[in-house]
mmCIF file of the N, C-alpha and C atoms, coordinates in Angstrom:
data_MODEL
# 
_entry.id   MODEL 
# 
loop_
_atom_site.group_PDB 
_atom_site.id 
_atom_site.type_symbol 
_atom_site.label_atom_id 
_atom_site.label_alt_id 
_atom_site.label_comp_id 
_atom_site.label_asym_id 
_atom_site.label_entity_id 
_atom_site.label_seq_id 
_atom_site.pdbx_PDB_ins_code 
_atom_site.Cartn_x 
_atom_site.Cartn_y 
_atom_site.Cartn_z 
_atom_site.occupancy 
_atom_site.B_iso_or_equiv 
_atom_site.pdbx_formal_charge 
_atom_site.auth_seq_id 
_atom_site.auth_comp_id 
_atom_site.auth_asym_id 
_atom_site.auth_atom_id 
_atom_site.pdbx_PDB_model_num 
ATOM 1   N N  . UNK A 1 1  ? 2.697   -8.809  22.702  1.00 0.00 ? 1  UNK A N  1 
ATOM 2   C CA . UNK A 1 1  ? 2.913   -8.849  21.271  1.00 0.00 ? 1  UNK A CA 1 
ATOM 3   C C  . UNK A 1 1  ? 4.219   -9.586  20.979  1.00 0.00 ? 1  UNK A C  1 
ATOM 4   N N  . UNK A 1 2  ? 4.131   -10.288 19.912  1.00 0.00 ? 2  UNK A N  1 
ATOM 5   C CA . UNK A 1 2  ? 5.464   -10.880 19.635  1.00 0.00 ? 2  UNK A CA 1 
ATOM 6   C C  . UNK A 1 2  ? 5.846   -10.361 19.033  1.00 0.00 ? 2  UNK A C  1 
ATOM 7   N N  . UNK A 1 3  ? 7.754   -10.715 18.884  1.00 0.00 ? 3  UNK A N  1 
ATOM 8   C CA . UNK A 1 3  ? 8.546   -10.375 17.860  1.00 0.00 ? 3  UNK A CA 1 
ATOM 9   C C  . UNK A 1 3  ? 8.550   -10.553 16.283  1.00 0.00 ? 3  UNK A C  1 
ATOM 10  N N  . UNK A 1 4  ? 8.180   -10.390 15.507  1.00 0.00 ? 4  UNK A N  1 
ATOM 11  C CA . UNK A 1 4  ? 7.983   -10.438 13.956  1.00 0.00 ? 4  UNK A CA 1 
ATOM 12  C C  . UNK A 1 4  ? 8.981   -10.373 13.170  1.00 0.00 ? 4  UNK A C  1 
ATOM 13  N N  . UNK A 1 5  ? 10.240  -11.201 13.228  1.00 0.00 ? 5  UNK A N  1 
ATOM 14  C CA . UNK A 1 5  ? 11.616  -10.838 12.199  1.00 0.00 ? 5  UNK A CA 1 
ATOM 15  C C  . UNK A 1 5  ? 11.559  -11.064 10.910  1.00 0.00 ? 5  UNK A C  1 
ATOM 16  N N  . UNK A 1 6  ? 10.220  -11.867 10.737  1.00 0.00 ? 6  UNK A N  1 
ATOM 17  C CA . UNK A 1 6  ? 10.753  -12.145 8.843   1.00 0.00 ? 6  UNK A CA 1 
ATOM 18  C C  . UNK A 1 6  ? 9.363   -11.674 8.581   1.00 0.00 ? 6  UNK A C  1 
ATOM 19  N N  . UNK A 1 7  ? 8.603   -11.021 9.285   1.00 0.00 ? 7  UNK A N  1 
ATOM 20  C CA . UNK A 1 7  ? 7.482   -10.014 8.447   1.00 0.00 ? 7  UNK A CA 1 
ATOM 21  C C  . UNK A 1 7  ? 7.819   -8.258  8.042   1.00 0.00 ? 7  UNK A C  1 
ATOM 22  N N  . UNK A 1 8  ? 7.857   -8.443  6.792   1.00 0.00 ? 8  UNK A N  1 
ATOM 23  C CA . UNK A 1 8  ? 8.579   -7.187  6.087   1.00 0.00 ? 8  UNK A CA 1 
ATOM 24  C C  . UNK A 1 8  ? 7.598   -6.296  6.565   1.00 0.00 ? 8  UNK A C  1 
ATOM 25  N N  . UNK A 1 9  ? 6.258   -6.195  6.931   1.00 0.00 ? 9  UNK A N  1 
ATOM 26  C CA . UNK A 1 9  ? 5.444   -4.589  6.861   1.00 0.00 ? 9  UNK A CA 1 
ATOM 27  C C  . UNK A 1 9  ? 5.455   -4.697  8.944   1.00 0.00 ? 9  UNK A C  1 
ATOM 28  N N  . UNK A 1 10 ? 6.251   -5.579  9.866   1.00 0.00 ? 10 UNK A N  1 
ATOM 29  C CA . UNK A 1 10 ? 6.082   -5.435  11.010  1.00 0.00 ? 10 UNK A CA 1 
ATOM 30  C C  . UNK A 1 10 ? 6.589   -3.998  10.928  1.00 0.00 ? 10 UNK A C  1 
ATOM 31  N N  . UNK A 1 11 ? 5.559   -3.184  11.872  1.00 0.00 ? 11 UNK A N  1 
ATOM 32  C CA . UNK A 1 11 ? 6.161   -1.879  12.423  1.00 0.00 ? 11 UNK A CA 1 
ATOM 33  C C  . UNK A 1 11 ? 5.658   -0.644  11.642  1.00 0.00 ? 11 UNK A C  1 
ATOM 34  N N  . UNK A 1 12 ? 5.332   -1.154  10.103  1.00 0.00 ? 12 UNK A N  1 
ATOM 35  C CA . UNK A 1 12 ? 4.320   0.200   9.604   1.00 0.00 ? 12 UNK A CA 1 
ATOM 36  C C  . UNK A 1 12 ? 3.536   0.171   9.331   1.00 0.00 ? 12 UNK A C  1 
ATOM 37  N N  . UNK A 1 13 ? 2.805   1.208   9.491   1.00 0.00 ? 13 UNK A N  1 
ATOM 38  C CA . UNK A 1 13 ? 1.538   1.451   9.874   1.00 0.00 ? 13 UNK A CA 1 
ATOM 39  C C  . UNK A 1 13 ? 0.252   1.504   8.379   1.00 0.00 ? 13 UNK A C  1 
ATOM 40  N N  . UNK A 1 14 ? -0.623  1.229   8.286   1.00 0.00 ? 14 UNK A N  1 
ATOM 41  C CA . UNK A 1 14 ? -2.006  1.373   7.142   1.00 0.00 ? 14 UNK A CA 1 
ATOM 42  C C  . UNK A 1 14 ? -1.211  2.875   6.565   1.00 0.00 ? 14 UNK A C  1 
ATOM 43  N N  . UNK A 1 15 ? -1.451  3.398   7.238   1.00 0.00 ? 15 UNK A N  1 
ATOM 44  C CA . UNK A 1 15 ? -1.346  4.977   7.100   1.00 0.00 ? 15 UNK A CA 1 
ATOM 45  C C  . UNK A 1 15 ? -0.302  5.087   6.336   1.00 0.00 ? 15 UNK A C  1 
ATOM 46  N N  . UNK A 1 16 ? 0.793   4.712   6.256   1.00 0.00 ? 16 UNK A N  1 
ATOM 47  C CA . UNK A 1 16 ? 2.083   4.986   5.316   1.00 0.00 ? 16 UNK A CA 1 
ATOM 48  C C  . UNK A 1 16 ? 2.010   4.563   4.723   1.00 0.00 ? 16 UNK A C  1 
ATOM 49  N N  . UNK A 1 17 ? 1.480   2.755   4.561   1.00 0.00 ? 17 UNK A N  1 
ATOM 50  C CA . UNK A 1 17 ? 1.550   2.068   3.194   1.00 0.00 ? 17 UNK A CA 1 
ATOM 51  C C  . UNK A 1 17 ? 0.461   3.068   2.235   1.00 0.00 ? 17 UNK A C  1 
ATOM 52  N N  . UNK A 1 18 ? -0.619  2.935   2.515   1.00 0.00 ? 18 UNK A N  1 
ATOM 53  C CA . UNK A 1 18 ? -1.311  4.277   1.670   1.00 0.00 ? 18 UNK A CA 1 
ATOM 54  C C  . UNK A 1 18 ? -0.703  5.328   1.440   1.00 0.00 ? 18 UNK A C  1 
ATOM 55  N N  . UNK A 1 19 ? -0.329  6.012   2.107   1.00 0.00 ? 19 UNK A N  1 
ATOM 56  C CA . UNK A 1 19 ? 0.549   7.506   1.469   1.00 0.00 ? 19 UNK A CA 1 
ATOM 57  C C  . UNK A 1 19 ? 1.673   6.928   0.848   1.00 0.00 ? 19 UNK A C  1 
ATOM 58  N N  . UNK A 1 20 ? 2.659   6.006   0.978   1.00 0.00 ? 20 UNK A N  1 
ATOM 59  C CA . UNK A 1 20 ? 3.672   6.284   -0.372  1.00 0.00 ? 20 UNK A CA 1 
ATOM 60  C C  . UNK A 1 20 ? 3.306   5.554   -1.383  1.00 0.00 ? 20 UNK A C  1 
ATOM 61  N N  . UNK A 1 21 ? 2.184   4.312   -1.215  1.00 0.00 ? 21 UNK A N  1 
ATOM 62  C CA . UNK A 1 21 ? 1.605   3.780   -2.150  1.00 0.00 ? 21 UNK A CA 1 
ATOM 63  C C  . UNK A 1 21 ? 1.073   4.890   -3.466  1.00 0.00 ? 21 UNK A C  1 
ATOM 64  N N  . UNK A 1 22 ? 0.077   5.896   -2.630  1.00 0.00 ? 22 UNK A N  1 
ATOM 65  C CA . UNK A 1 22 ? -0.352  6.953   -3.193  1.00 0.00 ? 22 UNK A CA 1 
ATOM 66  C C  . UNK A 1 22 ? 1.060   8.157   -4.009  1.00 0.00 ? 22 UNK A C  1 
ATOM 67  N N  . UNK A 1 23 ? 1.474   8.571   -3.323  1.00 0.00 ? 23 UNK A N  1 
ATOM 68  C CA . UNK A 1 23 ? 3.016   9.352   -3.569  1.00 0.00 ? 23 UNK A CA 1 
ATOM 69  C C  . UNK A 1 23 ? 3.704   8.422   -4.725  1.00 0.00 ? 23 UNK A C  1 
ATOM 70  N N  . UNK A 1 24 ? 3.944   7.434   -5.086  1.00 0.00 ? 24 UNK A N  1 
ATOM 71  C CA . UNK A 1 24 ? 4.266   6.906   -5.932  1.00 0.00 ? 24 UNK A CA 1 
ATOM 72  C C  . UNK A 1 24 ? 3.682   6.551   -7.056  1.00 0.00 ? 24 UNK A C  1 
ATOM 73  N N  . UNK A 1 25 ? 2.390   6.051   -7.385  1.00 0.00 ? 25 UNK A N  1 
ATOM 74  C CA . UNK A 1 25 ? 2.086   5.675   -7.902  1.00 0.00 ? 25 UNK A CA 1 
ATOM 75  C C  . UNK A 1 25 ? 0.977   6.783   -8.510  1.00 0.00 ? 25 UNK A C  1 
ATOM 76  N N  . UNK A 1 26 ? 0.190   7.036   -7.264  1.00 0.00 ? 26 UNK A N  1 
ATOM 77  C CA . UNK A 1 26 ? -1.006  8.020   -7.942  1.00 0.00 ? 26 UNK A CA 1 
ATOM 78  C C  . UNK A 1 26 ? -1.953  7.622   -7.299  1.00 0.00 ? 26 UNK A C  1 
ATOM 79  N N  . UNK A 1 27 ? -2.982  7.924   -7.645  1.00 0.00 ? 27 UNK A N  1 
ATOM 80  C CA . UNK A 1 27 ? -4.257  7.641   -7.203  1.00 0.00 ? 27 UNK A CA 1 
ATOM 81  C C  . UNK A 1 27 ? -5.114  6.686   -8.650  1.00 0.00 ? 27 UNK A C  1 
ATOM 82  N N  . UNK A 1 28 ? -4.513  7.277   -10.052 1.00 0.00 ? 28 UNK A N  1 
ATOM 83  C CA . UNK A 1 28 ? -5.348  6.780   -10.836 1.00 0.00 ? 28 UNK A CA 1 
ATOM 84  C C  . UNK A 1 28 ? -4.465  5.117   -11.404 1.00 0.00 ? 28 UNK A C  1 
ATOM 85  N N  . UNK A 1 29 ? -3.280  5.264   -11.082 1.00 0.00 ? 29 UNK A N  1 
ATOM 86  C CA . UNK A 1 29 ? -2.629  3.995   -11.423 1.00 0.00 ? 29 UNK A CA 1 
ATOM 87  C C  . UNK A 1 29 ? -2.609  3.178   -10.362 1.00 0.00 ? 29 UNK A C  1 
ATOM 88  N N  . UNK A 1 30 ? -3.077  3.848   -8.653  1.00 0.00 ? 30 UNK A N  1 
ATOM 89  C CA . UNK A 1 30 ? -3.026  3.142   -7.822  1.00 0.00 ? 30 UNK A CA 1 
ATOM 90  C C  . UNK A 1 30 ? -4.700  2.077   -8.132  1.00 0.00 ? 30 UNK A C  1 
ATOM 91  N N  . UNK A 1 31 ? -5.763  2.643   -8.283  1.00 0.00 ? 31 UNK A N  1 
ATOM 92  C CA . UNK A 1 31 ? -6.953  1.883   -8.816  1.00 0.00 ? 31 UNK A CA 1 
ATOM 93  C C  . UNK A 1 31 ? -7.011  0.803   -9.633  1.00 0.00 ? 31 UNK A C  1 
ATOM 94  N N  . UNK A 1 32 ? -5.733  1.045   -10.477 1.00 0.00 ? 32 UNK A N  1 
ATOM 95  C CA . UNK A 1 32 ? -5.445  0.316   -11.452 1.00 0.00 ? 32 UNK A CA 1 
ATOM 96  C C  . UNK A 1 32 ? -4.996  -1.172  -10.752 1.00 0.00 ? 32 UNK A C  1 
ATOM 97  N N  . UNK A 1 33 ? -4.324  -1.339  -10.384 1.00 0.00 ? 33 UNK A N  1 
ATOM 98  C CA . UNK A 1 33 ? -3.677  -2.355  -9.413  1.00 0.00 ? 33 UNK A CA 1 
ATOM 99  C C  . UNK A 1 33 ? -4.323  -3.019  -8.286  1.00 0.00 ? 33 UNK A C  1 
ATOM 100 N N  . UNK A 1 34 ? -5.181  -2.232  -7.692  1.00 0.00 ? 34 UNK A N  1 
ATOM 101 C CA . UNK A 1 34 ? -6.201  -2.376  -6.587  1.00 0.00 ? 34 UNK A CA 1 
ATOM 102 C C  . UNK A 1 34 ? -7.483  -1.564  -6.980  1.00 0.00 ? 34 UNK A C  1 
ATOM 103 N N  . UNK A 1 35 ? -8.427  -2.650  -7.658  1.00 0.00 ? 35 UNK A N  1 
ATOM 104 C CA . UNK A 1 35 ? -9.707  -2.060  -8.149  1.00 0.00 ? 35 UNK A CA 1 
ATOM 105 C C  . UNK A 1 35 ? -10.856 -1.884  -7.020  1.00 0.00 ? 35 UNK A C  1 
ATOM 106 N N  . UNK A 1 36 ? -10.576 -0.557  -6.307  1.00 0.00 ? 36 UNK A N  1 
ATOM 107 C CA . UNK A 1 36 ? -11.459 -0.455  -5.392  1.00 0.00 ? 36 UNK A CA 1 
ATOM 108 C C  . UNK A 1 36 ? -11.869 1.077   -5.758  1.00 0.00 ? 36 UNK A C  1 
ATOM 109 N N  . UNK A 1 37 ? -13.312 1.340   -5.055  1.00 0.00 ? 37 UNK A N  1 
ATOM 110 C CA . UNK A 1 37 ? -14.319 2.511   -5.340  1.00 0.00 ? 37 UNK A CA 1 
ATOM 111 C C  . UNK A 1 37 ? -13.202 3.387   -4.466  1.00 0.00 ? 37 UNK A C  1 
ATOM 112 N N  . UNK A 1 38 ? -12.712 3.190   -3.189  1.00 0.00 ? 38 UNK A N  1 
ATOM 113 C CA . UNK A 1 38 ? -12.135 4.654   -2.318  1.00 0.00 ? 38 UNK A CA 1 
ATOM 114 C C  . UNK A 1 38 ? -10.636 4.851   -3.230  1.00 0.00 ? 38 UNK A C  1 
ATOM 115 N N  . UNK A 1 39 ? -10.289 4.221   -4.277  1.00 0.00 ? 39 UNK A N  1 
ATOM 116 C CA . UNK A 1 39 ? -9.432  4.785   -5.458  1.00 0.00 ? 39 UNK A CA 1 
ATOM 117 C C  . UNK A 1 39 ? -9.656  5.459   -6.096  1.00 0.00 ? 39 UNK A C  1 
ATOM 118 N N  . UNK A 1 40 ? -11.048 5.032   -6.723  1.00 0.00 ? 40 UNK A N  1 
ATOM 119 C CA . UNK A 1 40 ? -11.019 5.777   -7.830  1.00 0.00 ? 40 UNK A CA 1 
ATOM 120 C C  . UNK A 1 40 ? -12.259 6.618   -8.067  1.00 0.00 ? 40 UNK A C  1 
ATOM 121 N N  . UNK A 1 41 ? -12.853 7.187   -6.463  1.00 0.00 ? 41 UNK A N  1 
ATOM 122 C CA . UNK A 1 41 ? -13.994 8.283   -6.595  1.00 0.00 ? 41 UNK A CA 1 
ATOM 123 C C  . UNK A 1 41 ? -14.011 8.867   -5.331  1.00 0.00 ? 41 UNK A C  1 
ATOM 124 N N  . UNK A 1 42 ? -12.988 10.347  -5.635  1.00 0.00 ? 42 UNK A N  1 
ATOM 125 C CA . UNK A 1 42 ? -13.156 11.302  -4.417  1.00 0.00 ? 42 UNK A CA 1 
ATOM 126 C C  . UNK A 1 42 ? -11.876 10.890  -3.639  1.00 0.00 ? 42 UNK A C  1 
ATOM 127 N N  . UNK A 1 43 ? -10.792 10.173  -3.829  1.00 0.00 ? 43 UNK A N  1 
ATOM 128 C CA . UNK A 1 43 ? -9.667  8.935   -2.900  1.00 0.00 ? 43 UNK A CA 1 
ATOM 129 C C  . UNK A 1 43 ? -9.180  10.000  -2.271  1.00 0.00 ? 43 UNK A C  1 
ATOM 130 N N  . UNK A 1 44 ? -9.165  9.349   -0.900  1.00 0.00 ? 44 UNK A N  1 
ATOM 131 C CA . UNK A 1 44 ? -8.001  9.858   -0.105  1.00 0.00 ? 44 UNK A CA 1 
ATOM 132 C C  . UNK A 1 44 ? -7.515  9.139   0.586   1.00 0.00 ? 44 UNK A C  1 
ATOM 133 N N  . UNK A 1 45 ? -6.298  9.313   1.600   1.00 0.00 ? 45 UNK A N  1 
ATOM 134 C CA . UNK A 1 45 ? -5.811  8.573   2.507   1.00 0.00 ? 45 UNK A CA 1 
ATOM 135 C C  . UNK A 1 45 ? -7.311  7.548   3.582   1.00 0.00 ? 45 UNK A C  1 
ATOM 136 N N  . UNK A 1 46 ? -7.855  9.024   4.053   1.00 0.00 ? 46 UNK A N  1 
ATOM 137 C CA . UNK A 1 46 ? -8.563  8.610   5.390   1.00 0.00 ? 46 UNK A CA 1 
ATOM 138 C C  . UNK A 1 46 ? -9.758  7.889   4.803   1.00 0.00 ? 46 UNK A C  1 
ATOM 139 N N  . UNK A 1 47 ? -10.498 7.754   3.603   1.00 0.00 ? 47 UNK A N  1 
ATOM 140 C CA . UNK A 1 47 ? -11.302 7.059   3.033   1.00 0.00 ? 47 UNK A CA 1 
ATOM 141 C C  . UNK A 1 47 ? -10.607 5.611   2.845   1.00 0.00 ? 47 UNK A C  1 
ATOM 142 N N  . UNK A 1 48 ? -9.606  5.365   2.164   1.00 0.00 ? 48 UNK A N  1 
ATOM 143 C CA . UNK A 1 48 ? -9.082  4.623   1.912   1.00 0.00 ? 48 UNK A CA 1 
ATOM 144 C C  . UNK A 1 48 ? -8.532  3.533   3.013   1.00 0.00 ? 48 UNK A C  1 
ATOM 145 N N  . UNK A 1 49 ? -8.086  3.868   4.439   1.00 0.00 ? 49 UNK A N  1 
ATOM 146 C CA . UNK A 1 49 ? -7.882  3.608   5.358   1.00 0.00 ? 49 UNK A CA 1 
ATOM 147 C C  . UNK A 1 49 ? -9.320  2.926   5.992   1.00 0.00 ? 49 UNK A C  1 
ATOM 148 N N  . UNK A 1 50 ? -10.425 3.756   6.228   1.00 0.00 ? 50 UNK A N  1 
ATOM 149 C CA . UNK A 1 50 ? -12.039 3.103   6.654   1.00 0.00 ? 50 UNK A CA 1 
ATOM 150 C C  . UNK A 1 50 ? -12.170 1.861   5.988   1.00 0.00 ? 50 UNK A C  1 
ATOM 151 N N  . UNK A 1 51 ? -11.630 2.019   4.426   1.00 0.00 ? 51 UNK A N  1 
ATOM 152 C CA . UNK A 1 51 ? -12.293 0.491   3.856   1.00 0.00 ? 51 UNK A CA 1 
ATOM 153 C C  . UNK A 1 51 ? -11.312 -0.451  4.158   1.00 0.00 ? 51 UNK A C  1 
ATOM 154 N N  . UNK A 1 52 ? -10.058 -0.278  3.941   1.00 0.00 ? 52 UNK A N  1 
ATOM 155 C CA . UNK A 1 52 ? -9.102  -1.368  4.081   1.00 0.00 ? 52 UNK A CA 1 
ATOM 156 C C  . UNK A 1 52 ? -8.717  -1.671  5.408   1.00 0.00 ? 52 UNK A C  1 
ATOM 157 N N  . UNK A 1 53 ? -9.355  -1.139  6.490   1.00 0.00 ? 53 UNK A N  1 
ATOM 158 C CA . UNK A 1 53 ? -9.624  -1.598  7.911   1.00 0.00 ? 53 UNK A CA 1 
ATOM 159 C C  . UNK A 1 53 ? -10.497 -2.390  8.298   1.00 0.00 ? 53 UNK A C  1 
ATOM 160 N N  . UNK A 1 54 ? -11.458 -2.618  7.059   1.00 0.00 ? 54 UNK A N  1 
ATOM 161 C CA . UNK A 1 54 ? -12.838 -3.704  7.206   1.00 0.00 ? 54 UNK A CA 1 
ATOM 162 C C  . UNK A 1 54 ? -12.623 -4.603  6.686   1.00 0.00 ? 54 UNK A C  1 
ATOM 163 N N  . UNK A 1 55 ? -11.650 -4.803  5.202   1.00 0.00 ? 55 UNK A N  1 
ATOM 164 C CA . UNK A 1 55 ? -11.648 -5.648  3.817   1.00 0.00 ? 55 UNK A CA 1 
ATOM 165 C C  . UNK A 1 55 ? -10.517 -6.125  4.188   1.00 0.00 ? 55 UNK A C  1 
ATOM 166 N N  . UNK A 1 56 ? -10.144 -7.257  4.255   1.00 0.00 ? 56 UNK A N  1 
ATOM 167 C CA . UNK A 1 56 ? -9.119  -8.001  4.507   1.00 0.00 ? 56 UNK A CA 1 
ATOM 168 C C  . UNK A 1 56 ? -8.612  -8.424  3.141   1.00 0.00 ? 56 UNK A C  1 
ATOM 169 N N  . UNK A 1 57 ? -9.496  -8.619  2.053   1.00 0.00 ? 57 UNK A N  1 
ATOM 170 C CA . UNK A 1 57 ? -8.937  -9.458  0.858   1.00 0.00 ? 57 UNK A CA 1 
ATOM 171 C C  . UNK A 1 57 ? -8.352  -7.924  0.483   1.00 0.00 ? 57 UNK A C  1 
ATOM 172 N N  . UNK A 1 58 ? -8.829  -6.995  0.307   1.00 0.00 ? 58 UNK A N  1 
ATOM 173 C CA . UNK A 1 58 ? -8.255  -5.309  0.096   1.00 0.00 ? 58 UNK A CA 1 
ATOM 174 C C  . UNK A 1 58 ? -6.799  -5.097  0.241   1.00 0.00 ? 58 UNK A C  1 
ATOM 175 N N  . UNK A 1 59 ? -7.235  -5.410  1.594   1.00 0.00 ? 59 UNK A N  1 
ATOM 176 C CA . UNK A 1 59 ? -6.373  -4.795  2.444   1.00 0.00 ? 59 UNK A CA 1 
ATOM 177 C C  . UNK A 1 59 ? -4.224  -5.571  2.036   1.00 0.00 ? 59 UNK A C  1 
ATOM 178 N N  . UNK A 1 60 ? -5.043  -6.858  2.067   1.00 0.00 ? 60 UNK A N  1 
ATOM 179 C CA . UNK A 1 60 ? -4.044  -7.929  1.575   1.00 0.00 ? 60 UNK A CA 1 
ATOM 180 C C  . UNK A 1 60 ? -3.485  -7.433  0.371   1.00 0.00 ? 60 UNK A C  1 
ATOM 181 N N  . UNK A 1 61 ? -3.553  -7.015  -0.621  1.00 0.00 ? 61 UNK A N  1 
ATOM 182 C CA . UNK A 1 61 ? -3.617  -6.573  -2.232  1.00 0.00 ? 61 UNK A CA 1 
ATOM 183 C C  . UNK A 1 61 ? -2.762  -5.380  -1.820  1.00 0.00 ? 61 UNK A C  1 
ATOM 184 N N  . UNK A 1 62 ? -3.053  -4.474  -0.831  1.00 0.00 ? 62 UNK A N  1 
ATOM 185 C CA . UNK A 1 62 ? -2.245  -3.411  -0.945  1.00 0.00 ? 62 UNK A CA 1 
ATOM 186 C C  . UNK A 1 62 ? -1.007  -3.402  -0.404  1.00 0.00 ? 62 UNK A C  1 
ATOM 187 N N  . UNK A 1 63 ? -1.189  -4.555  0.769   1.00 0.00 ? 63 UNK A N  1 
ATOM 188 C CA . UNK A 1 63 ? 0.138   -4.907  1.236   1.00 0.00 ? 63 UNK A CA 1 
ATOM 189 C C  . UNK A 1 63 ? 0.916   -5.090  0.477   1.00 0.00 ? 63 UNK A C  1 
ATOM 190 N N  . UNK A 1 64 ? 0.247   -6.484  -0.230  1.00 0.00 ? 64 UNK A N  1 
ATOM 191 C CA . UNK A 1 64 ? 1.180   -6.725  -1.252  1.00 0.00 ? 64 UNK A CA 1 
ATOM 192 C C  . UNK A 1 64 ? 2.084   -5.898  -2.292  1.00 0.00 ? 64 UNK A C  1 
ATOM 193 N N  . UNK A 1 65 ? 1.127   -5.218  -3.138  1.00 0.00 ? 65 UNK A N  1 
ATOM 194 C CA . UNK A 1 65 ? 1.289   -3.716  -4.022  1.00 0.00 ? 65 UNK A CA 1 
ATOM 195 C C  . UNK A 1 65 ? 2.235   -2.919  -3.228  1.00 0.00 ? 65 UNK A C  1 
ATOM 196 N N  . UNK A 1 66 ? 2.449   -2.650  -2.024  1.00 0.00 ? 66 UNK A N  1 
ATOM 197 C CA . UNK A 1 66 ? 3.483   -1.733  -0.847  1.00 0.00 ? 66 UNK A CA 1 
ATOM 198 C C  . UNK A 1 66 ? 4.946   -2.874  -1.307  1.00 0.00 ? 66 UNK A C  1 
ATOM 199 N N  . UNK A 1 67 ? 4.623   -4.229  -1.164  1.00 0.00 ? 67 UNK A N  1 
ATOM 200 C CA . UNK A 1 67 ? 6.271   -4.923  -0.946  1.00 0.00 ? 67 UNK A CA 1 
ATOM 201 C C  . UNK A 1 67 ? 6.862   -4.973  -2.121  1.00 0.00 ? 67 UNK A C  1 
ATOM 202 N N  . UNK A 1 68 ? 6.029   -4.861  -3.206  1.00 0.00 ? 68 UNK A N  1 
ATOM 203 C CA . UNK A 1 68 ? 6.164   -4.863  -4.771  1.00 0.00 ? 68 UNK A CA 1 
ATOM 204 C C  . UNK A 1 68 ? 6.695   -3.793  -4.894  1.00 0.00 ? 68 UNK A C  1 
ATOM 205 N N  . UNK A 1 69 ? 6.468   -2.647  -4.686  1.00 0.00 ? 69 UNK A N  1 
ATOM 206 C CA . UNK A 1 69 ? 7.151   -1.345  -4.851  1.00 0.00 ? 69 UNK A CA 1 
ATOM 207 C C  . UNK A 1 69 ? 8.655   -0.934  -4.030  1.00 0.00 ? 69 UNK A C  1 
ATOM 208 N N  . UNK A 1 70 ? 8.460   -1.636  -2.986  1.00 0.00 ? 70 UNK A N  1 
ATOM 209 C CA . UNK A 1 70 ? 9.815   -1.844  -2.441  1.00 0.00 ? 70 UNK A CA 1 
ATOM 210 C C  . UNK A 1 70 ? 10.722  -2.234  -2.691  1.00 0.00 ? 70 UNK A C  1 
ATOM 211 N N  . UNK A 1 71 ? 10.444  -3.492  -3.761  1.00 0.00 ? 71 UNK A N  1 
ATOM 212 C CA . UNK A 1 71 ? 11.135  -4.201  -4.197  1.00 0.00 ? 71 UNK A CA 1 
ATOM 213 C C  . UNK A 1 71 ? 12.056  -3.390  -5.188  1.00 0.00 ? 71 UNK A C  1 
ATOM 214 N N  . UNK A 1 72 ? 10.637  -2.788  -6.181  1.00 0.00 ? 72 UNK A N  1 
ATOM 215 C CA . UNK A 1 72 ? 11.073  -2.018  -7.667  1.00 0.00 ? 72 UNK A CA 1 
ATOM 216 C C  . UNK A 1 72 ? 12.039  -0.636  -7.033  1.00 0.00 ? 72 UNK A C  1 
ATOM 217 N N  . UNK A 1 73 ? 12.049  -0.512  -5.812  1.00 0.00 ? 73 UNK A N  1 
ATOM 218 C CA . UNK A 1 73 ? 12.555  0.901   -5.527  1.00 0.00 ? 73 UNK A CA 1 
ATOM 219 C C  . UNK A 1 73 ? 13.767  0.575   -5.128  1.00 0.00 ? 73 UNK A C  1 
ATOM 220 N N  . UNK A 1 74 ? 13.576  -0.942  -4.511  1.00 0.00 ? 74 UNK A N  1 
ATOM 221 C CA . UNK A 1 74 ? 15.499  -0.918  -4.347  1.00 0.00 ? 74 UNK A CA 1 
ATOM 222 C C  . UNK A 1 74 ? 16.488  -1.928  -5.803  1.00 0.00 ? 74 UNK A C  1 
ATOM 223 N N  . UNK A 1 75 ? 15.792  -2.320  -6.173  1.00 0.00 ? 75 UNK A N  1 
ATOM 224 C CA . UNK A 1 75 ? 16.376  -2.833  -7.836  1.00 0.00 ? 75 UNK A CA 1 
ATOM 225 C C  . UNK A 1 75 ? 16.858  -1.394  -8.198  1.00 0.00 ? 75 UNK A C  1 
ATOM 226 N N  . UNK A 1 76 ? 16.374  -0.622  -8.769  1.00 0.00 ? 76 UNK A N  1 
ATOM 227 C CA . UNK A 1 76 ? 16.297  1.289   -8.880  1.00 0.00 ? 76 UNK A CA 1 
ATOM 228 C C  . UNK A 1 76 ? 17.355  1.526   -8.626  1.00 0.00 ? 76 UNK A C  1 
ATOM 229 N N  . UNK A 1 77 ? 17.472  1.266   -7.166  1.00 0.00 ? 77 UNK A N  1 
ATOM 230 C CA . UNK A 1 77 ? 18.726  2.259   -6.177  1.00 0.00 ? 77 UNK A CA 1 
ATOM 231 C C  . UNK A 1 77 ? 19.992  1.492   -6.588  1.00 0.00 ? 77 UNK A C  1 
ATOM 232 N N  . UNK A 1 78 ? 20.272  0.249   -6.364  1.00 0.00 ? 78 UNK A N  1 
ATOM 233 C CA . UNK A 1 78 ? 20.781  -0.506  -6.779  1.00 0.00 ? 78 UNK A CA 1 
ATOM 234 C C  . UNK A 1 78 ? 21.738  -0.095  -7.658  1.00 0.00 ? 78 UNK A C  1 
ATOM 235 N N  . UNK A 1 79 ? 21.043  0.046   -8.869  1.00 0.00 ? 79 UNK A N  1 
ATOM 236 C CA . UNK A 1 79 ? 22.063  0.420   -9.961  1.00 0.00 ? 79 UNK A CA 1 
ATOM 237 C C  . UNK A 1 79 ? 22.467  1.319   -10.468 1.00 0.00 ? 79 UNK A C  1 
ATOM 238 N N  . UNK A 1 80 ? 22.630  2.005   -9.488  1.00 0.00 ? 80 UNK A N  1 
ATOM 239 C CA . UNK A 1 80 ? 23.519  3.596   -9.612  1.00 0.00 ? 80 UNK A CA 1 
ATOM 240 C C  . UNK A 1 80 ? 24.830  3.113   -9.359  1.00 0.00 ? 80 UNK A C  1 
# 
């Protein structure tokens, strides 16, 4: 495996980006952003994980949605 220095999600895992994705946002505002069925009927982590392990265009969207929130969380911290 190679080294990955300028890829921001090297090292975490599906599994976390879903849970603080979820923890932050919700489940019903998370749908909102990423219009998928394991959002917004019955959602959970481990559902959510099955599809975005198959769906690459998905899967991509949530990444994204994860670095977006990172972003907004350290702007946030920031200005204390």
């Amino acid at each position: 495996m190679s080294n990955q220095p300028n890829n921001p999600l090297h090292g975490i895992t599906l599994k976390t980006i879903v849970t603080e994705l979820q923890e932050y946002y919700g489940w019903e505002e998370l749908s909102f952003f990423v219009d998928i069925n394991c959002f917004r009927s019955n959602p959970s982590v481990n559902s959510s994980l099955k599809f975005l392990r198959k769906t690459e265009w998905a899967r991509t969207k949530v990444e994204n949605l994860y670095l977006h929130m990172l972003a907004v969380k350290g702007e946030g911290e920031s200005g204390c």
